[in-house]
C-alpha positions as CSV (number, residue, x, y, z in Angstrom):
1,X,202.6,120.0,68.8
2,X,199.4,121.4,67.1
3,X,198.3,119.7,64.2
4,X,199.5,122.6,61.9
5,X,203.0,122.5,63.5
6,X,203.2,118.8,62.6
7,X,202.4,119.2,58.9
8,X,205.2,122.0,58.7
9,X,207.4,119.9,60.5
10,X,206.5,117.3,58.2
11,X,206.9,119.4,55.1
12,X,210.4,120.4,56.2
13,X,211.7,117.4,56.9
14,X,210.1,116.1,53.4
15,X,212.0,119.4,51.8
16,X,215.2,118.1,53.4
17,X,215.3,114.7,52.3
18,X,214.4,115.5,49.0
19,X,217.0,118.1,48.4
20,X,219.9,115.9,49.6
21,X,218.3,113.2,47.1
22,X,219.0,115.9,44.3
23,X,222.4,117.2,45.6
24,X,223.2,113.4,46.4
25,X,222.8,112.9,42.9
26,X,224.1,115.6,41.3
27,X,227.3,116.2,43.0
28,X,228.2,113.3,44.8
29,X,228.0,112.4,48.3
30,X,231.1,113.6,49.7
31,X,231.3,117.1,48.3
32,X,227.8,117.9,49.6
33,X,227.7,119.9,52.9
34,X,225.1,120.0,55.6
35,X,224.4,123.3,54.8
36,X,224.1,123.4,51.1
37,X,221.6,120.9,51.7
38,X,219.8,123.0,53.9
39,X,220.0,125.9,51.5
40,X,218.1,123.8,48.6
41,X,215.5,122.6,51.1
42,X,214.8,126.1,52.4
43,X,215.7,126.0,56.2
44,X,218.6,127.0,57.9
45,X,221.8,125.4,58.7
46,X,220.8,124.8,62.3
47,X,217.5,123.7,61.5
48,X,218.5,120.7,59.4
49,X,220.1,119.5,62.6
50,X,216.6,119.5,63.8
51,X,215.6,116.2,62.0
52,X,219.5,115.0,61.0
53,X,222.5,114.4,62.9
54,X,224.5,114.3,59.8
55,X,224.6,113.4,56.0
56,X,225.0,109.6,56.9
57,X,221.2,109.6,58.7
58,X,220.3,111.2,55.3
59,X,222.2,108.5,53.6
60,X,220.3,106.0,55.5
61,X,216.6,107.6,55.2
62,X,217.0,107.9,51.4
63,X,218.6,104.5,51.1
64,X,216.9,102.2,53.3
65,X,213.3,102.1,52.6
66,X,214.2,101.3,48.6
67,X,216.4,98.6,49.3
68,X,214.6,96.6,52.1
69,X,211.9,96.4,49.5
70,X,214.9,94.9,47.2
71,X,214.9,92.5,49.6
72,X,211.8,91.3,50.3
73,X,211.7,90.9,46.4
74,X,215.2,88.9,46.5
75,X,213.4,86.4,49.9
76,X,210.4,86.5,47.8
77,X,211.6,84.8,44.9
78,X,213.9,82.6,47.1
79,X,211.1,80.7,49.0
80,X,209.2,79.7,45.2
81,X,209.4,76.4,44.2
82,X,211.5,77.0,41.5
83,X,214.9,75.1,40.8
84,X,217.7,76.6,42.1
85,X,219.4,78.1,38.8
86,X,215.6,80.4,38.3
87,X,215.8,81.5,41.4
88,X,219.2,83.2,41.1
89,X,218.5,84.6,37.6
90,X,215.1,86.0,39.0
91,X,217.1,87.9,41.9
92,X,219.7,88.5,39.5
93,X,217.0,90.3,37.1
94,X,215.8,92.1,40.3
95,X,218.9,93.9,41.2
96,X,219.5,94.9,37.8
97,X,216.3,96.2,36.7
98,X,216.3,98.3,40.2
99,X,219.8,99.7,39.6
100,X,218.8,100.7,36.1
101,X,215.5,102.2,37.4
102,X,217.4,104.3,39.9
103,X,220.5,105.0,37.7
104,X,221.3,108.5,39.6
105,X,220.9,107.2,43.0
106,X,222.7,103.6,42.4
107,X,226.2,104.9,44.0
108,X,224.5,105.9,46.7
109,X,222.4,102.9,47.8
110,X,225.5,100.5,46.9
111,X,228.8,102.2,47.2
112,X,229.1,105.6,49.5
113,X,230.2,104.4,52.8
114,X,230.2,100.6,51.9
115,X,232.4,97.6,53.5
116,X,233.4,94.5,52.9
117,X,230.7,92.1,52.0
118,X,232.2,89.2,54.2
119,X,231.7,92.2,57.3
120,X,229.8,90.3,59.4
121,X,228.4,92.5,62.0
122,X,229.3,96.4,60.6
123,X,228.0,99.0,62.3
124,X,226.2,101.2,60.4
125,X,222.8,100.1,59.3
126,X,222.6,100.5,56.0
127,X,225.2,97.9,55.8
128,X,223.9,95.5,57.7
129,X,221.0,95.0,54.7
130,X,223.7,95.7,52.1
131,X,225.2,92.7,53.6
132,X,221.9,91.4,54.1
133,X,221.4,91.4,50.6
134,X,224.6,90.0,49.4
135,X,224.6,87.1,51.3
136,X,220.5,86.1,49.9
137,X,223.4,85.8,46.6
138,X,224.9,83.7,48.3
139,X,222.8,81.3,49.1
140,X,221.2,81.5,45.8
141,X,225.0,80.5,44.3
142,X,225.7,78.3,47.2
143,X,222.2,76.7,45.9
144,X,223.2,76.4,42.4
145,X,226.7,74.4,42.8
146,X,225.6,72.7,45.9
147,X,228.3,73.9,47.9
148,X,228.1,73.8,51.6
149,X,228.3,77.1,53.7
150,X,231.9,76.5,54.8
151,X,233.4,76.4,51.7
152,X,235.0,79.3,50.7
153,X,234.6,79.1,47.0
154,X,231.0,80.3,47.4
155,X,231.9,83.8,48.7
156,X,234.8,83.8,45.9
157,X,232.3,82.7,43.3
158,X,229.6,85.4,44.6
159,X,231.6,88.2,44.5
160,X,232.7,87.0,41.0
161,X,229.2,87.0,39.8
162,X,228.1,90.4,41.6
163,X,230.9,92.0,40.2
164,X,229.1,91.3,36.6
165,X,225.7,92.3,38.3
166,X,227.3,95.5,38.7
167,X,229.1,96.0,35.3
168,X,226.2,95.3,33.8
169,X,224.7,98.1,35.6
170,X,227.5,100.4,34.9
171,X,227.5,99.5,31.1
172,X,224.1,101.1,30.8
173,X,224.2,104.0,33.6
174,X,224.0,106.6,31.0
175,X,222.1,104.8,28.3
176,X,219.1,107.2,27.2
177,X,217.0,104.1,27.4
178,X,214.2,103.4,30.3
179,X,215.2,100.7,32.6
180,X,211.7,99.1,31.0
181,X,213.2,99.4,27.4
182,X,216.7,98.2,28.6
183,X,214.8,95.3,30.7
184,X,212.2,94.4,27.6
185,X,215.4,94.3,24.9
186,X,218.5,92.7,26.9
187,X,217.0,90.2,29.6
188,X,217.9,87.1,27.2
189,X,221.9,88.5,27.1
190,X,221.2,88.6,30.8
191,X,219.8,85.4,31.4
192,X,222.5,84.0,29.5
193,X,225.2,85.9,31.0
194,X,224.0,83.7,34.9
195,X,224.0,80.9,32.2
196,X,228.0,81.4,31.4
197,X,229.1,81.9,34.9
198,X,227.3,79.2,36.5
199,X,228.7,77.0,33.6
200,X,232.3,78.4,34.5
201,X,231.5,77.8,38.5
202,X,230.4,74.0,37.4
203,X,233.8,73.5,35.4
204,X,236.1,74.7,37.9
205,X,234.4,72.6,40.4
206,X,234.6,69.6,38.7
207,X,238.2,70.0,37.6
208,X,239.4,71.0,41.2
């Protein structure tokens, strides 16, 4: 391939993933076609076929790269010598400012063609680091209480707290406010809502 192929190739395949990011966005994963897609980017219907099998390779090129960086930032913060409570509020503040930064495209990196969180070996990639990533919460939590990694109460406990993670999110996913403005004016209510549910974790421990 000439140098001059390569950089259309390049362009198109750029076109492509950009115009499923915007259709992705706007209309929702499944209602989306293959060629509608193609349309937007310019190319023809077989062409697209060229660079992707099907909508869940694009799923995976547009999803991937953003949330292994997630992760690196969630390991990151893990391996500081901080106590154990900071380092789940950092992660915590982590996933939320990214979800809020990348309000259109949240469904897609979390939700379209997700599985359980407990799946321990699912097939498709981009749920192996979804999984990934949920289970860096879970050691963060397990860290907190000091459970051990057999007790079952720490998966129950993470879900519970990543359900709040996400209707946080939610609360604010049409909020006219920058993720920066949302970040600068509601990380204390944040902080304090780890505060609560690690306090609620503690109790029912303690009781049971």
């Amino acid at each position: 391939m000439t140098t001059k192929q390569k950089q259309k190739s390049d362009e198109t395949r750029k076109n492509i993933v950009e115009a499923s990011e915007k259709l992705f966005a706007s209309k929702g994963y499944d209602t989306v076609t293959m060629r509608e897609i193609a349309k937007e980017a310019g190319c023809s219907h077989t062409t697209i076929y060229i660079y992707f099998k099907d909508k869940e390779a694009l799923l995976t090129q547009l999803s991937m790269p953003p949330l292994q960086a997630l992760l690196l930032t969630f390991e990151a913060f893990l391996s500081q010598e901080l106590p154990a409570d900071d380092k789940l509020k950092a992660i915590s503040l982590a996933f939320i400012e990214f979800c809020l930064a990348n309000r259109n495209m949240y469904n897609l990196f979390f939700a379209v063609k997700s599985v359980r969180v407990d799946d321990e070996a699912p097939d498709m990639e981009l749920n192996q680091l979804r999984n990934t990533m949920f289970g860096k919460l879970v050691i963060a939590l397990q860290n907190c209480l000091q459970l051990n990694a057999n007790d079952e109460r720490a998966l129950m406990y993470s879900r519970i707290y990543f359900f709040t993670l996400n209707g946080i999110v939610a609360t604010y996913s049409d909020s006219e406010e920058s993720a920066k403005e949302l970040m600068n004016r509601l990380t204390p209510t944040f902080e304090q809502s780890s505060e609560v549910l690690l306090a609620g974790f503690r109790h029912q421990i303690a009781i049971y």
